[in-house]
C-alpha positions as CSV (number, residue, x, y, z in Angstrom):
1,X,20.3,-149.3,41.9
2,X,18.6,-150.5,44.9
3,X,22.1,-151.4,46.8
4,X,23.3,-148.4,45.7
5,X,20.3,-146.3,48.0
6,X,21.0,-148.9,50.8
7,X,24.3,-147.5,50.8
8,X,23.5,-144.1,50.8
9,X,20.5,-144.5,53.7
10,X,23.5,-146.5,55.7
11,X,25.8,-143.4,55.4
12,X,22.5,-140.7,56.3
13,X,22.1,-143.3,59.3
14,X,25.6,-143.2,60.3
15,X,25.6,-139.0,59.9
16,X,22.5,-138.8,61.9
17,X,24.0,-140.9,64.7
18,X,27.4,-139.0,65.0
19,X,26.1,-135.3,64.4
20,X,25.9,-133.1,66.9
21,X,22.3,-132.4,68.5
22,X,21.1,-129.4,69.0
23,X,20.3,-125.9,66.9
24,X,23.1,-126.3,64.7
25,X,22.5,-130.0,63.5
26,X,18.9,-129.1,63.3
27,X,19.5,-126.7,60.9
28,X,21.2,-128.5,57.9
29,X,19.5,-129.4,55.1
30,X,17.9,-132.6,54.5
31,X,20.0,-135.2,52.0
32,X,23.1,-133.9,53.0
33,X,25.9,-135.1,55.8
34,X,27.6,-132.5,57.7
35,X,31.1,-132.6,59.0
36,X,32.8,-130.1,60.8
37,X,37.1,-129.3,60.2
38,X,39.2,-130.9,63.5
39,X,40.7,-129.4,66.3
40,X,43.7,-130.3,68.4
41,X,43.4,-129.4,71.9
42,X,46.1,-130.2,74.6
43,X,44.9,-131.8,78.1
44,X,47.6,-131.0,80.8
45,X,46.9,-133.4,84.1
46,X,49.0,-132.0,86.6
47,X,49.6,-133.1,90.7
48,X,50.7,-130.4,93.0
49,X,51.8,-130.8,96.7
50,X,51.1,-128.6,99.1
51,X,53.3,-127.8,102.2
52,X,52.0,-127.0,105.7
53,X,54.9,-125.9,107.6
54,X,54.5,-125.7,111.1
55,X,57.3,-124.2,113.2
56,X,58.6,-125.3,116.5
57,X,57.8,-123.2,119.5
58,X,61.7,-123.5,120.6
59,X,62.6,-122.4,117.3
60,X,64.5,-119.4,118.3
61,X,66.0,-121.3,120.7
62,X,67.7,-124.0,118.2
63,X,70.9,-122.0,117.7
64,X,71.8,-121.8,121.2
65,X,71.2,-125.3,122.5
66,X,71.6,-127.4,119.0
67,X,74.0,-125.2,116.5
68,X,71.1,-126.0,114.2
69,X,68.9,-122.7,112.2
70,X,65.5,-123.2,112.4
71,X,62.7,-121.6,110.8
72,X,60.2,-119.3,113.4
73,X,57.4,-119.1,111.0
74,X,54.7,-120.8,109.6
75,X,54.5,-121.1,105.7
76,X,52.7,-122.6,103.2
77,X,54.3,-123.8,99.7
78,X,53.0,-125.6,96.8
79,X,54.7,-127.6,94.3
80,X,54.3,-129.5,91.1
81,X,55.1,-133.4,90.7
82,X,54.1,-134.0,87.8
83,X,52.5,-133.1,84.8
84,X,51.2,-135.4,81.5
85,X,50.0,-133.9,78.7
86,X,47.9,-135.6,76.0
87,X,46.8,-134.1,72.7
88,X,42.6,-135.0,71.8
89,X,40.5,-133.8,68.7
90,X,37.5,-132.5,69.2
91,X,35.3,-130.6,66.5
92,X,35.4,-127.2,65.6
93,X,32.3,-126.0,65.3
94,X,33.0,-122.8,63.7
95,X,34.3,-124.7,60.5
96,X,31.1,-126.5,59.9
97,X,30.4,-127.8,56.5
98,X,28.3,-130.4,54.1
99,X,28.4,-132.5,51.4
100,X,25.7,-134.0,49.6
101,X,26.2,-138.0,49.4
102,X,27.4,-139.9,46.7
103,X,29.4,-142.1,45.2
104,X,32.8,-140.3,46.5
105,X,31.3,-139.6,50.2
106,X,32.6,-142.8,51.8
107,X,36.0,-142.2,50.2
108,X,35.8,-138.5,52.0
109,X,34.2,-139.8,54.9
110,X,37.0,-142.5,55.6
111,X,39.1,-139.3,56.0
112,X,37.8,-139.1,59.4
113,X,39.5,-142.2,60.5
114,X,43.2,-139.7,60.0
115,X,41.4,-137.0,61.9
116,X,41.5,-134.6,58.9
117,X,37.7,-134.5,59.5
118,X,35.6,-134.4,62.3
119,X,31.9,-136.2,62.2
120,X,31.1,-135.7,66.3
121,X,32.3,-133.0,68.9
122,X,34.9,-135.2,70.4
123,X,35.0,-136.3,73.9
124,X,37.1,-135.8,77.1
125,X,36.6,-137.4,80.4
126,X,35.3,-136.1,83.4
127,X,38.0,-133.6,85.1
128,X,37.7,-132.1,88.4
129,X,39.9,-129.9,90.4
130,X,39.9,-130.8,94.1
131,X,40.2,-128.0,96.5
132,X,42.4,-128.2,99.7
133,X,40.8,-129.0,102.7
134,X,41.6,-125.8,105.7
135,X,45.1,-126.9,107.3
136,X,44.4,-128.2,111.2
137,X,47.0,-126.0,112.2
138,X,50.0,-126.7,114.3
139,X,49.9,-129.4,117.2
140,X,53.0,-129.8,119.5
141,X,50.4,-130.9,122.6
142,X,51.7,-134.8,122.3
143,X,55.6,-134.1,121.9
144,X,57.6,-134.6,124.2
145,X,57.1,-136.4,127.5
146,X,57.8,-133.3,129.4
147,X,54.8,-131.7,131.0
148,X,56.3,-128.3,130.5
149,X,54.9,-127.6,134.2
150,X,56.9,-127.1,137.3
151,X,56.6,-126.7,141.3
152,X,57.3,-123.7,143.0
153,X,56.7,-122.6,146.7
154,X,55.5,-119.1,147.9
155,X,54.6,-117.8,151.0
156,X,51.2,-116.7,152.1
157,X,50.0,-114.8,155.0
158,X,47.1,-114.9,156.7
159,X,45.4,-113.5,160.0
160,X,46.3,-115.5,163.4
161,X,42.4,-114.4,164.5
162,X,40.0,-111.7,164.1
163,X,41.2,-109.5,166.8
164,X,44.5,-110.2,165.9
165,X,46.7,-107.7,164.2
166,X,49.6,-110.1,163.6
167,X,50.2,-112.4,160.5
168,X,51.5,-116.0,160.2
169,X,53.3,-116.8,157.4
170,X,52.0,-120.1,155.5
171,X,54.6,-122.0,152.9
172,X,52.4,-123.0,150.3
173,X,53.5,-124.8,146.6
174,X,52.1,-123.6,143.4
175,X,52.5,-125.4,140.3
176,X,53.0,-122.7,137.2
177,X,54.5,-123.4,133.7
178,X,57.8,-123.2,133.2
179,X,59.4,-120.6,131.4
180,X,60.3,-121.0,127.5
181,X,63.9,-121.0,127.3
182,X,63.6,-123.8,130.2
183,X,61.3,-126.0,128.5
184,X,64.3,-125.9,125.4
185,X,66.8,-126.3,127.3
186,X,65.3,-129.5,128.9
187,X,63.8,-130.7,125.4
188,X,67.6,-130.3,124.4
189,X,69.1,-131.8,126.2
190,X,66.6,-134.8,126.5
191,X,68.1,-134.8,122.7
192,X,71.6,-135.1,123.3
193,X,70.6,-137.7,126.4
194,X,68.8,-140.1,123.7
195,X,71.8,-139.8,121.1
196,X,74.0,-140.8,123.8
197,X,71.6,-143.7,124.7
198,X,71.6,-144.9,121.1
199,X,75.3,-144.8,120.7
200,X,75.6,-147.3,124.3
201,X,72.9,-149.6,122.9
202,X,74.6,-150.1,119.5
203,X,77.9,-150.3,121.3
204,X,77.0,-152.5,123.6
205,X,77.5,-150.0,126.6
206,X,74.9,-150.5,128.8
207,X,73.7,-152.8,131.7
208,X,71.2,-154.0,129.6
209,X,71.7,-156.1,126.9
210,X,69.6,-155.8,123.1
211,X,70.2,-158.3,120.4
212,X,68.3,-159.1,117.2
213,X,64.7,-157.8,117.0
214,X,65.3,-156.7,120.7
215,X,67.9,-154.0,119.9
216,X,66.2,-153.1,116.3
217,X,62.6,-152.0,118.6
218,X,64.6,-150.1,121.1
219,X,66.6,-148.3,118.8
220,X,63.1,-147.5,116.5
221,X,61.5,-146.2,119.7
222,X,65.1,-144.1,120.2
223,X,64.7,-142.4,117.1
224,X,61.0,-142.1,117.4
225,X,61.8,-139.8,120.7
226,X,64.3,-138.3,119.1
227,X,62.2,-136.9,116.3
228,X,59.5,-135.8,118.1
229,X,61.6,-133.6,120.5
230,X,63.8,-132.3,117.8
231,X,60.4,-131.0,116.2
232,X,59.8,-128.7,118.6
233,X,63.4,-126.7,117.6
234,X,63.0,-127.7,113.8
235,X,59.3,-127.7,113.2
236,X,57.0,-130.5,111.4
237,X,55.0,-130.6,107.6
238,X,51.9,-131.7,106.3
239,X,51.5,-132.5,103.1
240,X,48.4,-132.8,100.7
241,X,48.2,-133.5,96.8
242,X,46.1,-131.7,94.6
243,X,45.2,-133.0,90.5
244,X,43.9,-130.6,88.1
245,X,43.2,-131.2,84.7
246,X,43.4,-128.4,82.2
247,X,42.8,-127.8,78.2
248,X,44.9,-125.1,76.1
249,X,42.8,-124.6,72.8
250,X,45.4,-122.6,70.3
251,X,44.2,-120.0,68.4
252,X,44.5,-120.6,64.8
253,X,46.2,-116.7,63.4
254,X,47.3,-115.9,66.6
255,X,51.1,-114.8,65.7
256,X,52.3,-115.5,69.2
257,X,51.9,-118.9,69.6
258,X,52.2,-118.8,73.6
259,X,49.4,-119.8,76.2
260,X,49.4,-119.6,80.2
261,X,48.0,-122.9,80.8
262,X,47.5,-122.5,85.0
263,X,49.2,-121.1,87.6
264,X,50.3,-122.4,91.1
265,X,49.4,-120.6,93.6
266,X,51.3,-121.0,97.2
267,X,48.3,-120.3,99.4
268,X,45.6,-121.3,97.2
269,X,47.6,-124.6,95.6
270,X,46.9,-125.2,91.5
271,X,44.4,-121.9,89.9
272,X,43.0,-121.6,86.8
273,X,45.0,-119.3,84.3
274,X,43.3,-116.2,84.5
275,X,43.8,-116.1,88.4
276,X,47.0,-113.5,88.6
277,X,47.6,-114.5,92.1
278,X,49.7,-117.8,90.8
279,X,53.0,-118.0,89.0
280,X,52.2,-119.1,86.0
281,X,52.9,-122.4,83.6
282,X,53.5,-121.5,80.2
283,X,52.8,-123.7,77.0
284,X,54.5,-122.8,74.0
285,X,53.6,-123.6,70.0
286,X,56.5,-123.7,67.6
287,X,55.2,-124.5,64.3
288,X,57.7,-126.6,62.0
289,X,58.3,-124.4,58.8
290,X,56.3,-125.6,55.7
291,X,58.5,-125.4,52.7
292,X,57.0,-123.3,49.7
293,X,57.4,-126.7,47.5
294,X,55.2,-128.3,49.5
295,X,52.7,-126.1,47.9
296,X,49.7,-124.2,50.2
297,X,46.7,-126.0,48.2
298,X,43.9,-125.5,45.4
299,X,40.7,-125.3,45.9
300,X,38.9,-127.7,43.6
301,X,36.2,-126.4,41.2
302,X,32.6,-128.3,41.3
303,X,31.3,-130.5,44.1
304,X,34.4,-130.4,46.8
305,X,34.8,-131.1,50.6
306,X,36.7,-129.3,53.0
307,X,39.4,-131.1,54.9
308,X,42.5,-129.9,57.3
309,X,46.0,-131.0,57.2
310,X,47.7,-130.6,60.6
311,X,50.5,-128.5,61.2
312,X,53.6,-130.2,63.4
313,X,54.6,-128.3,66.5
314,X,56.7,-128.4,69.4
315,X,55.3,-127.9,72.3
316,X,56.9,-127.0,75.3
317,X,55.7,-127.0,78.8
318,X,57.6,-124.2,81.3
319,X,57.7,-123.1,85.0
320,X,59.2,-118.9,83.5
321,X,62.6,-120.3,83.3
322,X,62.7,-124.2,83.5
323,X,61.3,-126.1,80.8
324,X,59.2,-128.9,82.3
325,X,58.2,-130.9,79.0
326,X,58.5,-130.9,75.1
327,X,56.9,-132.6,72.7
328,X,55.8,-133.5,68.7
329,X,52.1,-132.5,68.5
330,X,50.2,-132.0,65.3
331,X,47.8,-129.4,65.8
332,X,45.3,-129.2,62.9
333,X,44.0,-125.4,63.0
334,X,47.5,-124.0,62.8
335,X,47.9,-126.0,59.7
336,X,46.0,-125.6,56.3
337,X,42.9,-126.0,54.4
338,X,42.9,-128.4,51.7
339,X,40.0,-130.0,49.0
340,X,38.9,-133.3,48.3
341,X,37.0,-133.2,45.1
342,X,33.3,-135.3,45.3
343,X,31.5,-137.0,42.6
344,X,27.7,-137.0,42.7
């Protein structure tokens, strides 16, 4: 007798500790243990990249002096990299019930363990979404070694005196920027002049002579050049990666079984669903088909507990067209209700 109310303060002890606080808990009655029916709900982690595209100011000149196409505007794209999804079971408070506790309770409780029963509200771990910082903008100041400036003379006039009516002409030089299409010109052919240096290094055509780590650093610093001229025709990215972590909690009756779970925006990178200015990642629910001999459940006449048994699904992760991830997930308030009978 007396081990048999250690027992039962044990399991009021336990209860206490795992119920949730707050109005609801306060509210159940005293000698009982309350429980609440599970909940699967899917986590989606997902990394995006976002694109700052930057074009070249000699863009327009890249067909003429390269036979390359290059892009004359800035744009910004975003893309996902990758996406894990992880199914958690959390408590669903709006299938509360209790039982009183006896000699059956630890049997039912020990359901819990399966996750056909629910004693706390589940936990997730911190998730954040970090916003983009602003974009620097584009910066073609240090490309090149060409100033971009040039030297040209004029002729100025100027009084021989004050009495004088005559004018003496004074040659005078002027430095001014050069004009665009000079500047690409130039930068192309600096191009064309560093491919041809590369090609006499490697060869072994030149008055100098490069071996080992000699010909490996000037032939780095070649294509280093190289690169930062062709920029200026082709353009340049920068790239930042966003995470987000999302949860998709399906609706138990809902006949279409089909959730937006975020959308990617191009300007504004990864959005919460119910921001239309994103495309939109859809998760799908396929239930697996219960046959009718697996029978839909009794309830259980006297003292009886609640408990859910998960339905099976495929879920499916897509971009609209592509699908992005699939997987076996059992979802326990798309399945069914069933009864475990208690004895007092």
């Amino acid at each position: 007798m007396i081990m048999k109310r250690i027992a039962n303060l044990s399991l009021l002890a336990l209860a206490a500790m795992l119920l949730p606080t707050g109005k609801a808990a306060a509210q159940d009655a005293m000698g009982t243990v309350t429980y609440a029916l599970p909940r699967t709900v899917i986590s989606l982690q997902v990394e995006a990249v976002k694109e700052y595209f930057y074009a070249g100011p000699y863009a327009k000149y890249a067909s003429k002096y390269l036979g390359i196409e290059a892009a004359e505007e800035d744009r910004t794209t975003c893309t996902v990299r990758s996406v894990t999804m992880t199914p958690c079971i959390e408590a669903d408070q709006d299938k509360r019930y209790y039982v009183t506790p006896g000699k059956a309770s630890m049997d039912f409780l020990s359901l819990s363990s399966q996750g056909l029963i629910a004693l706390a509200d589940g936990h997730f771990g911190d998730g954040a979404a970090w916003r983009f910082a602003p974009p620097s903008g584009s910066d073609f100041s240090e490309r090149g070694v060409d100033s971009g400036l040039t030297s040209e003379s004029a002729t100025l006039y100027r009084g021989a005196g004050e009495d004088a009516s005559g004018k003496v002409a004074v040659q005078q030089d002027m430095v001014v920027k050069k004009p665009l299409e000079q500047r690409a010109r130039e930068a192309a052919d600096m191009i064309f002049e560093l491919r041809k240096k590369r090609v006499q290094i490697v060869t072994g055509d030149t008055d100098a002579t490069y071996s080992g780590e000699a010909m490996g650093a000037a032939l780095k610093e070649i294509s280093a050049l190289e690169k930062e001229y062709l920029s200026m025709f082709i353009g340049y990215s920068e790239f930042q990666t966003q995470t987000m972590k999302c949860d998709v909690v399906p609706e138990a009756g809902r006949k279409n079984q089909t959730y937006i779970a975020f959308r990617v925006s191009d300007t504004d990178g990864l959005v919460p669903a119910d921001n239309v200015s994103g495309k939109p990642f859809i998760l799908e629910l396929v239930p697996q088909e219960i046959s009718d001999a697996a029978g839909k459940g009794v309830a259980a006449k006297g003292n009886t507990a609640v408990y859910r048994i998960p339905s099976i699904c495929t879920v499916k992760l897509l971009d609209g067209v592509n699908l992005l991830l699939q997987d076996r997930v059992a979802v326990y308030q798309l399945g069914r209700e069933a009864y475990f009978p208690l004895s007092k």
